[in-house]
N, C-alpha and C positions, 0 to 999 in steps of 0.2 A: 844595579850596583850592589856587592857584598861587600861589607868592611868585618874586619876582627875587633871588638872592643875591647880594652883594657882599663880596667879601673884597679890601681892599686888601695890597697889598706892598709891597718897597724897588722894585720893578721896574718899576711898574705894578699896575693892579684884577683881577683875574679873577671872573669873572660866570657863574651860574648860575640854574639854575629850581629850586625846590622845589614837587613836586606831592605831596598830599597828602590821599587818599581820608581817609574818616569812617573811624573805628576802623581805621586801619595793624594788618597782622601786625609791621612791623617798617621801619627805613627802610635804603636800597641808593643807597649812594656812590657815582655813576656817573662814573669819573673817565677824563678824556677831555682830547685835545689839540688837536682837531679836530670839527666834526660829523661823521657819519658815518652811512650808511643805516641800518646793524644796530642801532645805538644806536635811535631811532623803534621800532624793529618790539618789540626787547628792551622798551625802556619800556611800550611802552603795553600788553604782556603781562602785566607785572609790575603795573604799575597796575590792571590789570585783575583782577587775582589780589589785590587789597586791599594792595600794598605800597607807601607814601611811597618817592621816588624823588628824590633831589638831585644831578641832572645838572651838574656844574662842567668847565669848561675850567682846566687847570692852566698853562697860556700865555696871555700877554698880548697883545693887538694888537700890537703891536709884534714881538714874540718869533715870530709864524707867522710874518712877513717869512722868517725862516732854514730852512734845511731841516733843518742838527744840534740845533734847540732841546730837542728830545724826547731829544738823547741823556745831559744833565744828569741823570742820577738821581739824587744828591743834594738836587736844588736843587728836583726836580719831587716827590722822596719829603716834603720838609719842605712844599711846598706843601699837599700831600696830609692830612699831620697835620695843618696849621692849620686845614685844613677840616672835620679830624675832632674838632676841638677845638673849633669852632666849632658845629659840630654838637652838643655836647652841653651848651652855652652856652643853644643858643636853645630856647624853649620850647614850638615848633611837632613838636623833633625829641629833644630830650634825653631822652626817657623811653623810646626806642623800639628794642629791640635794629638795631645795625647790622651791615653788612655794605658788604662792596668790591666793584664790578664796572670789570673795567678790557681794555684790550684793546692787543692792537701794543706800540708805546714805551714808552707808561706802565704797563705789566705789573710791569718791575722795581720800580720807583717806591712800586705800590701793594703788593709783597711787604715793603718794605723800609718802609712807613708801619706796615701792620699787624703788623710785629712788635716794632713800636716803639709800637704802642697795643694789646699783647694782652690787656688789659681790657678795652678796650670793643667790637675788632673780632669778631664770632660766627663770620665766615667770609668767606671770597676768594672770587672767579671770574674768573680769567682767559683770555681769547679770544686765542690766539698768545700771540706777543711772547717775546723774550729773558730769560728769566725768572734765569737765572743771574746774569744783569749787577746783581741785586740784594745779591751778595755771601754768603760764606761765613758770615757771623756773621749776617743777615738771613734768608739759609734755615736754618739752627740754630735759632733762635731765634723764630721762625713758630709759635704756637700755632692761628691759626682755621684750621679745615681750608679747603683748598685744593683747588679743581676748575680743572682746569686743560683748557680746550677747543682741541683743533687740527685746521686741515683736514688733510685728509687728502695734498696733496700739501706740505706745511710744512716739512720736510725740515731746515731751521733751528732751526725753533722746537722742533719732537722732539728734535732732540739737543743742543738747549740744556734743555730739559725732564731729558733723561734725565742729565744732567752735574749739573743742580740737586736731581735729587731725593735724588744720596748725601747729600747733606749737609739736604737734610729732616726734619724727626724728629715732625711734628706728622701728621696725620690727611693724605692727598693723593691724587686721584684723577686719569686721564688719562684721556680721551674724545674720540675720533678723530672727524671729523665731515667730513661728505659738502660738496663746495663747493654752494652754495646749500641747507643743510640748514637745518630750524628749530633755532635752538638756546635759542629761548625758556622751552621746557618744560626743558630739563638745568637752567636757567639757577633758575627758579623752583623746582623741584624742590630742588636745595641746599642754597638761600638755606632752605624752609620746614622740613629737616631741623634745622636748628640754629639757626634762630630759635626753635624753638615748646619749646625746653629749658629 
């Protein structure tokens, strides 16, 4: 099953897919600000591995216009929740343990949603991204465990990584990864540890 999501805002709509094999292990928030190659290659492994997959863009038409729009975390974390609220609204997806995949900008965004819905979220996977800029009281208070994927030359994102994890307290793994590495299988692997609980 493929459905088109719609979520509107004060801002403008943001639009997504929901795909949805026959009997889901679980569904995986693919929360994004942009298309992106890795996203395709991720999805259709995950789909293929029996997981519902609700790709959303957390900006607006209007909003790519800008190149800072991604740096609102606030604004991109509370998007984030309406769609995880929305998510357990509808009746294609509310029965089905969730999870977060997110990557780059929206990294912080999606740390600072799930620990602001650490009942429904099972677990994170983050691809880069500044994961600190989520704030000291959002990585405290972070219960889904956390895989946190980086290349290997990211040098950024490592020591925004290793600045975030003092203040971690929940379950959190780092995994260095090769530029053009798969990282579909870390990805699935995860996500089916702490869905199948």
């Amino acid at each position: 099953m493929n459905r088109h999501i719609l979520l509107h805002t004060p801002h403008g709509s943001l639009h997504g897919q929901l795909e949805r094999p026959e009997a889901p292990h679980g569904l995986i928030v693919l929360a994004r600000s942009h298309h992106q190659p890795v996203d395709a290659a991720i999805t259709a492994n995950l789909a293929a591995r029996g997981y519902a997959i609700l790709a959303m863009e957390l900006l607006t038409a209007h909003e790519l216009q800008f190149a800072d729009a991604t740096q609102n975390v606030p604004r991109l974390a509370q998007r984030l929740i309406e769609i995880l609220d929305l998510a357990r609204r509808d009746g294609d997806m509310q029965d089905l343990p969730l999870g977060i995949l997110a990557s780059g900008d929206i990294a912080p965004a999606a740390i600072r949603a799930a620990a602001q819905r650490d009942a429904l979220v099972k677990a994170v996977v983050c691809h880069g991204g500044l994961i600190d800029r989520a704030g000291v009281q959002s990585l405290e208070l972070l219960v889904a465990p956390l895989l946190m994927l980086i290349d290997t030359d990211d040098d950024s994102t490592l020591a925004a990584y290793r600045r975030a994890a003092k203040h971690l307290r929940g379950l959190h793994e780092m995994q260095l990864a090769a530029i053009g590495e798969s990282l579909e299988s870390l990805v699935a692997i995860w996500f089916s540890r702490f869905f199948c609980r």
